[in-house]
FISEFI-501147 format. One record per residue (C-alpha): x, z, y. Coordinates in steps of 0.1 Angstrom, whole numbers, padded with zeros to 4 digits, always signed. Layout:
BEGIN
XZY;...
# end
This chain:
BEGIN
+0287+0411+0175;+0303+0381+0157;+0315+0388+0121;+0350+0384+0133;+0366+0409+0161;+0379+0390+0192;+0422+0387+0191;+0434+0384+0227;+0471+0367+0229;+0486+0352+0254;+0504+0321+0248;+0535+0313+0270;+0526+0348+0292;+0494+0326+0300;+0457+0341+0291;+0439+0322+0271;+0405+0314+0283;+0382+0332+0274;+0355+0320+0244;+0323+0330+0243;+0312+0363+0219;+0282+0353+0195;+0262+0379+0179;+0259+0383+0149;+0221+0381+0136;+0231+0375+0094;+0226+0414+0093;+0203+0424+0118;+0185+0450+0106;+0173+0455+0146;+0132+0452+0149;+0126+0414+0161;+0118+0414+0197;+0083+0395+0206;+0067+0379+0231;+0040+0403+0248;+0012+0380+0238;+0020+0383+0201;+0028+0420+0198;-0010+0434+0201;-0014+0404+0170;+0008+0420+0152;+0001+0453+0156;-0038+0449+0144;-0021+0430+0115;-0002+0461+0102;-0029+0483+0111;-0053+0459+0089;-0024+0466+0060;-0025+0501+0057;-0065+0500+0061;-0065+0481+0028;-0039+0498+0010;-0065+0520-0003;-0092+0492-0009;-0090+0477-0044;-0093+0443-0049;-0075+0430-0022;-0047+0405-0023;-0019+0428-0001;+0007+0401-0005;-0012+0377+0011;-0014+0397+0033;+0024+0404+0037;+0028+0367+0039;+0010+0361+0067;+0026+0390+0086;+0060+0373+0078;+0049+0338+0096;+0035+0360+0125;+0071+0370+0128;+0088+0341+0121;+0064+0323+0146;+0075+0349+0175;+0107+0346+0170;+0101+0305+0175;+0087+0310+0206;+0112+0337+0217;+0134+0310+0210;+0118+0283+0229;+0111+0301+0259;+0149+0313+0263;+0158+0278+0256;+0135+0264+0287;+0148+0288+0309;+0185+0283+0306;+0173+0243+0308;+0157+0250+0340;+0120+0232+0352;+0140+0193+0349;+0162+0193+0320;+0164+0175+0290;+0144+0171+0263;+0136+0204+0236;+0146+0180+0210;+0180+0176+0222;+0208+0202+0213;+0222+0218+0244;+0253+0228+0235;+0249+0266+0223;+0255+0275+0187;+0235+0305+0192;+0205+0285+0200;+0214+0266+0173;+0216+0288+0149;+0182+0303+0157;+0165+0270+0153;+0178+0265+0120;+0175+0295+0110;+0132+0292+0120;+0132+0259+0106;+0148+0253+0072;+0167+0284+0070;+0140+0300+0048;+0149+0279+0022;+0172+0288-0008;+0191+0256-0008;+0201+0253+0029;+0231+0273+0032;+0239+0284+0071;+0278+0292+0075;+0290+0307+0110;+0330+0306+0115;+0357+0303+0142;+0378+0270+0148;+0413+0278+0152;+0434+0302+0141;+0450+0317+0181;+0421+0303+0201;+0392+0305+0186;+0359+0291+0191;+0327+0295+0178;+0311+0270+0155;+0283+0266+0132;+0281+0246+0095;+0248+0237+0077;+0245+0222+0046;+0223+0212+0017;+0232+0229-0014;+0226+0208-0044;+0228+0174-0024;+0263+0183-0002;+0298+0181-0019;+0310+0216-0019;+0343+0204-0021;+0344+0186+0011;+0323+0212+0025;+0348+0239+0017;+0385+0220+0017;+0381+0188+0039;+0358+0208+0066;+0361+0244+0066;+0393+0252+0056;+0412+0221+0079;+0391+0234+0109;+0396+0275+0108;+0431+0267+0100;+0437+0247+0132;+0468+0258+0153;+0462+0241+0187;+0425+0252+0199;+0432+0259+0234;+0434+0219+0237;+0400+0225+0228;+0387+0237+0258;+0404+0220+0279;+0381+0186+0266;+0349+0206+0274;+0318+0189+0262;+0342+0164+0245;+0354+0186+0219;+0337+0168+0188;+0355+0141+0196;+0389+0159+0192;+0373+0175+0161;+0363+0140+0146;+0397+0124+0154;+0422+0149+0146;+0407+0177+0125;+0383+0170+0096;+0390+0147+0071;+0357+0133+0057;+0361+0097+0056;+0323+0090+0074;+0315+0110+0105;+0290+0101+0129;+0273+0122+0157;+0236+0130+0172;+0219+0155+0192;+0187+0150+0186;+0168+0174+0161;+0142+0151+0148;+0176+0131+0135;+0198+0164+0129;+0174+0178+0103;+0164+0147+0081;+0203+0139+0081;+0211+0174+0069;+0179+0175+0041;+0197+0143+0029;+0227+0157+0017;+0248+0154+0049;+0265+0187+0063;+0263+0194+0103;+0287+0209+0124;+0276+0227+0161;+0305+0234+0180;+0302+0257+0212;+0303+0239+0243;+0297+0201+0227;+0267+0182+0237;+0268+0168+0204;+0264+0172+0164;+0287+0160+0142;+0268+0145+0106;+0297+0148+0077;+0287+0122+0050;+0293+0148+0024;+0265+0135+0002;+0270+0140-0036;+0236+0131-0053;+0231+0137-0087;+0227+0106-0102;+0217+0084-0136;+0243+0065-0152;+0242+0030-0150;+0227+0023-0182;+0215-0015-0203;+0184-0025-0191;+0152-0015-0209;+0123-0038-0197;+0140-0074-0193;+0166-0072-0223;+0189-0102-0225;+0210-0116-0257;+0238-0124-0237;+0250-0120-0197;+0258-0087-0180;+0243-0054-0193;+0235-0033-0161;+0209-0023-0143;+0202-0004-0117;+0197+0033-0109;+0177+0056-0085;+0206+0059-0058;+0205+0032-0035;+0241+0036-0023;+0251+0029-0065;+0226-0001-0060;+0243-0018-0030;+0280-0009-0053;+0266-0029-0075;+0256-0059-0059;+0285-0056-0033;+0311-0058-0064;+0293-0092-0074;+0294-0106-0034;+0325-0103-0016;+0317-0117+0012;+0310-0103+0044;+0278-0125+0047;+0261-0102+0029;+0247-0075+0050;+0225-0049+0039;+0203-0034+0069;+0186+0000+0063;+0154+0010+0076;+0138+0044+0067;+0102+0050+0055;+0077+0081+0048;+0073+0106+0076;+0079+0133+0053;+0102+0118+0024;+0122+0097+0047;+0131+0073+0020;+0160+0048+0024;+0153+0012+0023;+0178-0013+0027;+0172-0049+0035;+0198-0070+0020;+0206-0108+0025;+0231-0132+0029;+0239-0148+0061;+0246-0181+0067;+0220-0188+0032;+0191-0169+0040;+0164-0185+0068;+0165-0159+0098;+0131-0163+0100;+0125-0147+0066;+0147-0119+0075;+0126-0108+0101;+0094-0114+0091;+0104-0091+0062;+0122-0066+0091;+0085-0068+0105;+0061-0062+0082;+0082-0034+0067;+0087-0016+0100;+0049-0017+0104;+0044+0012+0072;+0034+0039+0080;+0032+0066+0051;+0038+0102+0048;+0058+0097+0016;+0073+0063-0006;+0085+0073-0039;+0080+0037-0057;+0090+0004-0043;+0061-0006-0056;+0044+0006-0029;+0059-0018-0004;+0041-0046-0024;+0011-0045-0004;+0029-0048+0028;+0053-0075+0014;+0024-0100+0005;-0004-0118+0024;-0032-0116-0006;-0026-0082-0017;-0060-0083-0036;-0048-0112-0058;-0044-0109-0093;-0009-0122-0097;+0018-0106-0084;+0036-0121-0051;+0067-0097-0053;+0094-0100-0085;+0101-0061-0092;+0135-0061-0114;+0159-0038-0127;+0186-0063-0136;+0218-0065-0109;+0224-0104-0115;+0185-0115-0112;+0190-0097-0078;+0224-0113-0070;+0211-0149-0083;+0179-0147-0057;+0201-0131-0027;+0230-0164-0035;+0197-0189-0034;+0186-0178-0001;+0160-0148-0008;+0159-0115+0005;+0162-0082-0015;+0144-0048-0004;+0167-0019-0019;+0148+0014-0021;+0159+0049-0028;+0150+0071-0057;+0140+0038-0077;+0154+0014-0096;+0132-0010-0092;+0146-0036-0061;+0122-0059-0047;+0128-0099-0042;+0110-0117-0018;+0091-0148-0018;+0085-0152-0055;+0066-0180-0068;+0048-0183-0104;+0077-0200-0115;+0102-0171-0115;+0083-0147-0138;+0091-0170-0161;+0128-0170-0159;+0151-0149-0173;+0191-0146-0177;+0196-0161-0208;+0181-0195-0190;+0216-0192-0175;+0237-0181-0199;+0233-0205-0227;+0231-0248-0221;+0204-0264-0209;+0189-0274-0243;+0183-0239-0255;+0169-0225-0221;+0143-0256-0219;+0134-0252-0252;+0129-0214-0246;+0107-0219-0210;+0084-0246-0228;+0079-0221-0260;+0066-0191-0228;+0046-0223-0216;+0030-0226-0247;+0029-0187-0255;+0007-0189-0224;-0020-0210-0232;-0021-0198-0268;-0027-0167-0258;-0054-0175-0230;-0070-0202-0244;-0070-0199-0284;-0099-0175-0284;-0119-0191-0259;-0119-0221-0279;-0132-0203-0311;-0158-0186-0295;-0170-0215-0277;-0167-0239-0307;-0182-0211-0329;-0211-0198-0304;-0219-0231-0284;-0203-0268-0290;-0200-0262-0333;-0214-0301-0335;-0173-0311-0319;-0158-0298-0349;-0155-0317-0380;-0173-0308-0405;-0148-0293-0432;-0138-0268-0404;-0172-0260-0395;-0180-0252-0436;-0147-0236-0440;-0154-0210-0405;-0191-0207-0416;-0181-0194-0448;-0157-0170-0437;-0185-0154-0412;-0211-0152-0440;-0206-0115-0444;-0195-0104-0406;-0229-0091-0390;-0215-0097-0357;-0214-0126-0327;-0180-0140-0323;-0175-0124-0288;-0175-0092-0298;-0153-0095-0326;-0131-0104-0298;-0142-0072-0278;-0132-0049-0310;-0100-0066-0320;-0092-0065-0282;-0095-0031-0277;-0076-0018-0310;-0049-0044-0298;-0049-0023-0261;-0049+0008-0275;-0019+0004-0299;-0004-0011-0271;-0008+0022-0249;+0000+0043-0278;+0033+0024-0285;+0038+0027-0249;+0035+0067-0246;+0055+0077-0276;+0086+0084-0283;+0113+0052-0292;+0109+0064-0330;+0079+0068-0333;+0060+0035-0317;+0077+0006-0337;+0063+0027-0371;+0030+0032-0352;+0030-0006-0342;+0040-0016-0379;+0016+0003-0402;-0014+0006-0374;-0012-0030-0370;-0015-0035-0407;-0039-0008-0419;-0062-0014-0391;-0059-0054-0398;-0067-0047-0437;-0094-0027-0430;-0115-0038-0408;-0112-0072-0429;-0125-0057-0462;-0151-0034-0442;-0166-0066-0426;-0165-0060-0394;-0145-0093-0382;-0133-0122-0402;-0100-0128-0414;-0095-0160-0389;-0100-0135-0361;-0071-0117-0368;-0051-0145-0372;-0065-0155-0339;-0061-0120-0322;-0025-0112-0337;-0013-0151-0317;-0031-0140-0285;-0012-0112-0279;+0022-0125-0291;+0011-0157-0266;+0002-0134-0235;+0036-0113-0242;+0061-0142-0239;+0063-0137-0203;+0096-0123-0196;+0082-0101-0167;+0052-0074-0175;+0040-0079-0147;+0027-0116-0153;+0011-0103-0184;-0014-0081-0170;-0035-0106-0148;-0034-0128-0178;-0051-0100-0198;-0077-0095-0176;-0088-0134-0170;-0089-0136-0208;-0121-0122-0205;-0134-0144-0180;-0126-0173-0201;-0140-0155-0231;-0175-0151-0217;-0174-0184-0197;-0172-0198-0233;-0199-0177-0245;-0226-0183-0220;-0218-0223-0211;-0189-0236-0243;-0165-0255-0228;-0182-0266-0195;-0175-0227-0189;-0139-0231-0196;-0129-0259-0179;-0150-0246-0148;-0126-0211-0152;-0098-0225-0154;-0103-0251-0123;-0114-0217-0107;-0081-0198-0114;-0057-0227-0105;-0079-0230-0070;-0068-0194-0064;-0035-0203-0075;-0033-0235-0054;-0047-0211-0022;-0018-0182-0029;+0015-0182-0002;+0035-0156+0007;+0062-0153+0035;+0046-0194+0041;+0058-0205+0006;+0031-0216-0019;+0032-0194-0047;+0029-0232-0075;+0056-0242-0059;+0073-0264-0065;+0043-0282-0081;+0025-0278-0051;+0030-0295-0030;+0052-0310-0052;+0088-0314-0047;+0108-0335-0074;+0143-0321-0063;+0135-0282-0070;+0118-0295-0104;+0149-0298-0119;+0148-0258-0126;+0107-0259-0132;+0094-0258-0168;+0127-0276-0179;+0161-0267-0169;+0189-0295-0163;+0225-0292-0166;+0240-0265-0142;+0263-0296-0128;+0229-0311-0112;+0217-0280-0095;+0237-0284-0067;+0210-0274-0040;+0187-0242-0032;+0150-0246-0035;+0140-0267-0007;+0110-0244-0004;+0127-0217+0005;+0143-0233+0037;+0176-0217+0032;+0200-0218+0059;+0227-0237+0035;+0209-0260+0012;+0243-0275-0008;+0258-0243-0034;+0280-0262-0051;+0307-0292-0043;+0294-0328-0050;+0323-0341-0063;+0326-0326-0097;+0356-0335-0118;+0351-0354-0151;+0366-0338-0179;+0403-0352-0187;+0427-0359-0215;+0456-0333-0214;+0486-0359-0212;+0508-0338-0231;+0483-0336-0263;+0473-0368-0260;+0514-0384-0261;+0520-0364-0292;+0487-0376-0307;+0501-0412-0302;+0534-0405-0310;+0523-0394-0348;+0499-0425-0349;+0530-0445-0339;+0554-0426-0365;+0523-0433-0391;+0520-0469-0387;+0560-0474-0390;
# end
């Protein structure tokens, strides 16, 4: 029977109707009743157990285990056959909840009630009239406090459950609208919803006689603090990044936006993980047509798990085998808020804090905040010193190996004296010096990478300088290689996104060898082959140079040089945003204060007299 004994009143000399009794299968210590076709199954299993009880060697809790599933499996289809026949031959769909907690219960409990962390809670609603409902909840993910005191406690404490059953299969609406009172309720009947909903952290109620569920939004994750961000640092501007939660995510970018324009639409992803992704833009900015060709593509994944928004990437671009990355990955809240307010559109995704922005052009890898945050002096000076980090870094020892290897005779003279003299003792070609600086650069890189905090800036420091020292004095490279090695990776590292530094790294070796085998007919023939590919790049129908092809002299006034905030008064033009003007053309001139400015003339009067 039910865990609670039946109290029969009467209320106003009127019998109550009668609820229907639940047994009571917590405790059942009964032997589990099995289909016929199963029982001869498991009978040679547990006659198979006590054979081998004897036998050494044998692995009897394997054994055990698969007896259990045998079990457990009955009891599934004992379940789904009683379930068909109370449905009759045209019912409804097995994935639809019918109404009975008992049946409920026993799917829940065959499903994910094996699991330590789901907890199963039968109780009554009402205190007079009671009736028979059922909670399920994720422990660890659910509040237990709303669980217990909003949910619980308000609804076996209810006074008036005879109105109850007078609603009939309306009854979670009554329950939604006058009993609990968790602020975000929704309902569902279907189980391939019910389940993921509950594994998520949100608690289900099944109510006897209601056709449907009700999902409390009870979730309580543990979650990361919002903490300064530790791969795009900034000198000034706001200090928070993101974490893995994607609800603290849209907080974040909600309490920056106001407006109702912005709407954040979720999608999920994974057929196992069922990860939250959340497609945010603003409308009345944003081109529609983005918006859904972003809806599109992302509906069109299919994966059994996403853990990293990284992932998406492929999906997000239209030359996923290109070098350069297509798709700005960031952890910063007001990159994301500056490229939602031009017209882009963020992808938000859960248990990373890594948001996506799409389309991103070469240009905006090399922006950062602090090209915002400070006057237009200081951040043009700033993107023309990554400019020229770039080609230092790509192009520097190219030159000396093709100057040194191949075209010596377009040096002058002095230089060619002074580099030949310096190589007199190094038993090696200049290309692989390069090769063995290279590497010992990569792998201090990795190792400074992999350590702890403390630990890589001394392992940067002193490896950097004992290795420097010597491999000088052993003769193994010159000392104008390191000079040249030490700039090339300071050049290749100015990028202000990591991402932009690793296809540079790897077409440093194309231009290396182009200069080995053919000088500098080899290098300019690289580098017209790498801004080809560059030229041939779009994503989302926006070329990735823009805007410097095709060229557009309006959106170069945020390019390579950065004009006064007062002249950027329209979006990129490439981006084809809904709204083109963001700020007012009419922008007051600064003006004299007249009250400072009569005093000033009345002590220049007072002087003169």
């Amino acid at each position: 029977m039910w865990p609670f004994s039946w109290l029969k009143r009467r209320i106003h000399h009127t019998p109550a109707p009668k609820a229907p009794v639940i047994e009571n299968h917590l405790d059942d210590k009964r032997p589990l009743k099995t289909p016929p076709g199963s029982e001869k199954l498991m009978d040679n299993l547990v006659t198979t157990q006590q054979t081998l009880e004897d036998i050494t060697g044998v692995d009897l809790g394997l054994l055990q285990d698969l007896i259990t599933e045998t079990k457990t499996f009955a009891k599934e289809l004992e379940t789904l056959e009683k379930t068909v026949k109370q449905q009759g031959s045209a019912t409804q769909s097995l994935d639809t909840y019918n109404g009975s907690v008992e049946d409920a219960y026993n799917i829940l409990q065959n499903t994910v009630g094996q699991s330590p962390d789901v907890i199963i809670r039968r109780f009554f609603l009402g205190r007079k009239h009671r009736v028979p409902a059922l909670l399920v909840f994720n422990d660890g993910l659910a509040d237990n406090q709303m669980v217990d005191q909003d949910t619980i406690f308000l609804m076996q404490r209810y006074q008036n459950a005879e109105e109850l059953w007078k609603d009939g299969p309306a009854i979670h609406q009554y329950v939604h609208d006058s009993i609990v009172s968790v602020g975000h309720v929704t309902v569902e009947n279907r189980w391939t919803k019910l389940l993921p909903d509950m594994m998520g952290g949100n608690t289900l109620v099944f109510i006897q006689g209601a056709s449907q569920v009700l999902v409390l939004d009870t979730v309580k994750y543990p979650a990361r603090a919002i903490e300064t961000p530790d791969t795009e640092r900034a000198v000034k501007g706001p200090q928070e990044s993101f974490n893995e939660v994607v609800l603290t995510q849209m907080n974040l970018i909600r309490r920056r936006i106001k407006s109702p324009a912005l709407h954040f639409d979720p999608l999920s992803i994974g057929s196992y993980t069922k990860t939250v992704v959340i497609i945010a833009h603003i409308e009345g900015i944003t081109n529609p047509e983005l918006v859904m060709s972003v809806k599109r593509r992302l509906r069109g994944v299919k994966l059994d798990g996403l853990q990293y928004s990284n992932t998406l990437v492929p999906y997000l671009t239209t030359h996923p085998m290109s070098l350069f990355p297509q798709v700005r990955s960031t952890e910063r809240v007001d990159i994301i808020v500056r490229d939602l307010l031009l017209g882009k559109v963020a992808i938000l995704v859960d248990n990373t804090p890594y948001p996506l922005t799409v389309p991103s052009t070469f240009m905006d890898f090399y922006q950062t905040t602090d090209d915002y945050t400070g006057n237009f002096w200081e951040a043009s000076l700033e993107r023309l010193v990554r400019l020229f980090g770039l080609f230092v870094g790509l192009l520097l020892p190219p030159f000396y190996v093709a100057f040194v290897s191949v075209n010596p005779d377009l040096l002058p003279l002095k230089l060619v004296i002074t580099i030949a003299g310096s190589r007199e003792s190094v038993p090696f070609p200049p290309v692989l010096e390069v090769l063995i600086m290279w590497i010992i650069v990569e792998v201090l890189r990795e190792a400074a990478i992999r350590l702890p905090k403390e630990l890589s800036t001394t392992l940067g420091t002193v490896g950097a300088i004992v290795v420097g020292t010597a491999i000088v004095k052993a003769g193994i490279v010159d000392s104008i290689m390191i000079v040249i090695i030490t700039l090339t990776a300071l050049g290749l590292f100015t990028s202000p996104v990591y991402e932009m530094a690793t296809p540079w790294r790897i077409l440093f070796w194309v231009l290396v060898f182009a200069a080995y085998f053919l000088g500098l007919y080899g290098m300019v023939l690289a580098i017209m082959m790498i801004l080809a590919h560059l030229t041939s790049l779009e994503n989302f129908g926006v070329a990735y140079l823009s805007p410097f092809g095709p060229m557009r002299l309006r959106d170069l006034q945020d390019s390579w040089l950065r004009l006064p905030l007062s002249l950027l008064k329209k979006r990129p033009s490439y981006l084809r945003p809904v709204k083109t003007r963001k700020m007012g053309s009419n922008i007051p001139k600064p003006m004299k204060n007249p009250q400072l400015y009569s005093t000033q003339q009345d002590r220049v009067d007072d002087d003169i007299h």
